[in-house]
N, C-alpha and C positions, 0 to 999 in steps of 0.2 A: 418462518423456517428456523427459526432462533438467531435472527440478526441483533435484536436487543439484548438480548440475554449473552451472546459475543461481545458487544458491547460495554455494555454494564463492568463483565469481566474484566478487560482489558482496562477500564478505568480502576477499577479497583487494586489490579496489579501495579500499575501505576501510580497512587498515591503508596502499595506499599516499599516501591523499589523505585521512588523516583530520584534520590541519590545512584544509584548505581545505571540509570536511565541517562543520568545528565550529559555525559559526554555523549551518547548517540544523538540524541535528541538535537545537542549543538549540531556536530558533524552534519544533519540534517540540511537543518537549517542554514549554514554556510553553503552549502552546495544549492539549494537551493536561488539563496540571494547571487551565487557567482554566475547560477544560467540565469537567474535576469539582471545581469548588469553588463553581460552577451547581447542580450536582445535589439535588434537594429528596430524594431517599435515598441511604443509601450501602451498600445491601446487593452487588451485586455488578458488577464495571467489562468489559467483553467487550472485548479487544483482539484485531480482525481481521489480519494483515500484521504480529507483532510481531516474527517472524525471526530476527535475531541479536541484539536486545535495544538497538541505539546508538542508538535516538530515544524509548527507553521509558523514563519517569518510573518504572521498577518499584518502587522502595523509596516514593517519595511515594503512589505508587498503591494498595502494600497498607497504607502509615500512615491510609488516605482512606477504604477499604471492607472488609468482611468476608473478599470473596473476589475475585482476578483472572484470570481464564481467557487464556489465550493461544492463538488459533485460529490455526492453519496448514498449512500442507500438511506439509511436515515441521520438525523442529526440530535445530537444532546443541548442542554442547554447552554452551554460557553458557544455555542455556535450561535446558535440563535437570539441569546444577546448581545454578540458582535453583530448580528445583522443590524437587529434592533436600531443598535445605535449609527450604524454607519451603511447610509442608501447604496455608498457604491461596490458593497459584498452582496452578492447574493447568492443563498443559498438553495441548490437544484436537487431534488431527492430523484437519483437517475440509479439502473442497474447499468452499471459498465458494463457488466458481461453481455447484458441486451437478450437474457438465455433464462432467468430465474424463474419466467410466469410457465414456460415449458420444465425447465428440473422440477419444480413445484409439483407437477403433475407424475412425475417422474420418466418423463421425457427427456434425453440424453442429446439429442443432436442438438448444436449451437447453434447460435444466431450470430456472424459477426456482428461484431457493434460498428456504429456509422457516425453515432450524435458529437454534433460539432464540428462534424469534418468541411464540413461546406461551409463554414462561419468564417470570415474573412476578417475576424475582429480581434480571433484566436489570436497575441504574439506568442504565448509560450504556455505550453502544457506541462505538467508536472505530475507523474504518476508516484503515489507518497505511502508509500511502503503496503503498496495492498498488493502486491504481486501475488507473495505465498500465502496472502490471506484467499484468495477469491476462490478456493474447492472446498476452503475449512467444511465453511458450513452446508454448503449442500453437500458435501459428501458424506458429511453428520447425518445428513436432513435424508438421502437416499440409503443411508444402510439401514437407517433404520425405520424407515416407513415403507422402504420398498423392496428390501432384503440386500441392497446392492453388495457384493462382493470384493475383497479386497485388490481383485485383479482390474476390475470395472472402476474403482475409485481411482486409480493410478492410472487409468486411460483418461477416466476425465481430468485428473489433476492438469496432465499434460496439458491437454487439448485447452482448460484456460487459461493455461500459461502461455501457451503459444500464440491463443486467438485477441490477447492483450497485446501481448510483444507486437503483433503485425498491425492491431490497431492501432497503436504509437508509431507505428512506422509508416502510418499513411498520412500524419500530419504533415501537412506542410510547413509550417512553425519549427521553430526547433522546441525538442523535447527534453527534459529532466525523468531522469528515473530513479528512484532508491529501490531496493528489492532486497530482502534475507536471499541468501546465496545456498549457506549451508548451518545446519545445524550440529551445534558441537557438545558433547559433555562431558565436565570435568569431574575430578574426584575433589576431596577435600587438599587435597597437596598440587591441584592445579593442573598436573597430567589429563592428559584427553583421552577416554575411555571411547568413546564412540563419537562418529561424525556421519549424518548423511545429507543429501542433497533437500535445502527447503521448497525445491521445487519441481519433487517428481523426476531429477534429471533431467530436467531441459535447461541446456548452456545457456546464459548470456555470452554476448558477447565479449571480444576482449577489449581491454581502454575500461577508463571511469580509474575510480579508485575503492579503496576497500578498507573497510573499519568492524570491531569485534562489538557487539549491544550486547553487554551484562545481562539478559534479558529477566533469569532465573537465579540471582544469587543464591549461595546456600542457606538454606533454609525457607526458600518459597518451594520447595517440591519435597524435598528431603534436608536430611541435616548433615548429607554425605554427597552429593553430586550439584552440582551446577549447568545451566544450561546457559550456553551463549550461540549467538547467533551472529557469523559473518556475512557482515550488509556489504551490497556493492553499488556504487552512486554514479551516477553519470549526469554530466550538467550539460553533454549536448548527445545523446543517445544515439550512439550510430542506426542508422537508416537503410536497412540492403533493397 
């Protein structure tokens, strides 16, 4: 569906912008280490979105608990030589959405997702910045294989932003979330020229805290605008 090829991408930007990457990247990762040093157990840490590894506490994380699972859709090689080397990561190639082998098809209705929920081993879940990620690419994958339209991509946007938020919200564990909130662009003089919602318009909640990702300095898109992206973190995720 073009998950590699997202991928690939996203690392690439990253070695070219990973100065301008570094303060988010930390912010991360402290929020992270502060919901598990909340945690009243430390049997095992679930990381949703952990990727290519640059906003992952992983050495503090396996000093902290028994075991750390890395869920994703697929996984590159910095992951897989952490495994390698260390039995008590393991890496699960899972769709969180629980929805992809239907979109695939170009079938729209969702599947909640369930995996884990019943695992009593879970102490802490952490969803790592795949919020505004999870429509990218099937919405890619349906306009253009299936003709889907731009009114139908913004229903689905929603709908997996929504059906993640409620999945996190069924854990019993307490949860960490990081999530892009909104999308901002600046001019060369740093004024914000436009801003919209990274996520379809569906609120988070209020609580957590919030920080700007340099995502796009000038000069990765154009040599006159910039794009950043307000992330909003929550190290124990409100639960309704």
């Amino acid at each position: 569906m073009g998950y590699l090829q997202e991928c690939v991408g996203i690392e690439s930007r990253y070695r070219r912008n990973r100065t301008a990457w570094a303060s988010h990247l930390e912010e991360s990762r402290q929020l992270m280490l502060e919901a598990a040093g909340q945690c009243d157990t430390r049997d095992t840490v679930l990381i949703f979105g952990a990727g290519l590894l640059h906003d992952i506490p992983l050495a503090d994380l396996l000093g902290m608990f028994r075991r750390v699972i890395l869920a994703d859709i697929l996984f590159m090689a910095p992951a897989r030589r952490a495994a390698e080397r260390e039995q008590r990561l393991e890496l699960v190639t899972l769709d969180v959405t629980a929805s992809l082998t239907s979109l695939a098809e170009g079938k729209t209705e969702l599947t909640q997702p369930t995996a884990y929920l019943d695992d009593p081993s879970i102490s802490l879940v952490i969803s790592a910045s795949i919020l505004s990620q999870l429509f990218v690419v099937p919405n890619a994958y349906l306009e253009k294989h299936f003709g889907q339209g731009d009114a139908e991509s913004e229903v689905l946007g929603q709908a997996l932003v929504r059906a993640h938020l409620a999945y996190l919200g069924a854990f019993e564990c307490p949860v960490a979330l990081i999530a892009d909130e909104t999308h901002i662009i600046r001019d060369r003089s740093g004024a914000e020229t436009a801003t919209a919602s990274a996520l379809h318009d569906v609120p988070l909640p209020l609580g957590g805290r919030s920080w700007d990702w340099d995502i796009c300095p000038l000069g990765e898109i154009d040599r006159d605008h910039a794009v950043m992206h307000r992330v909003r973190g929550y190290q124990d995720f409100p639960k309704t």
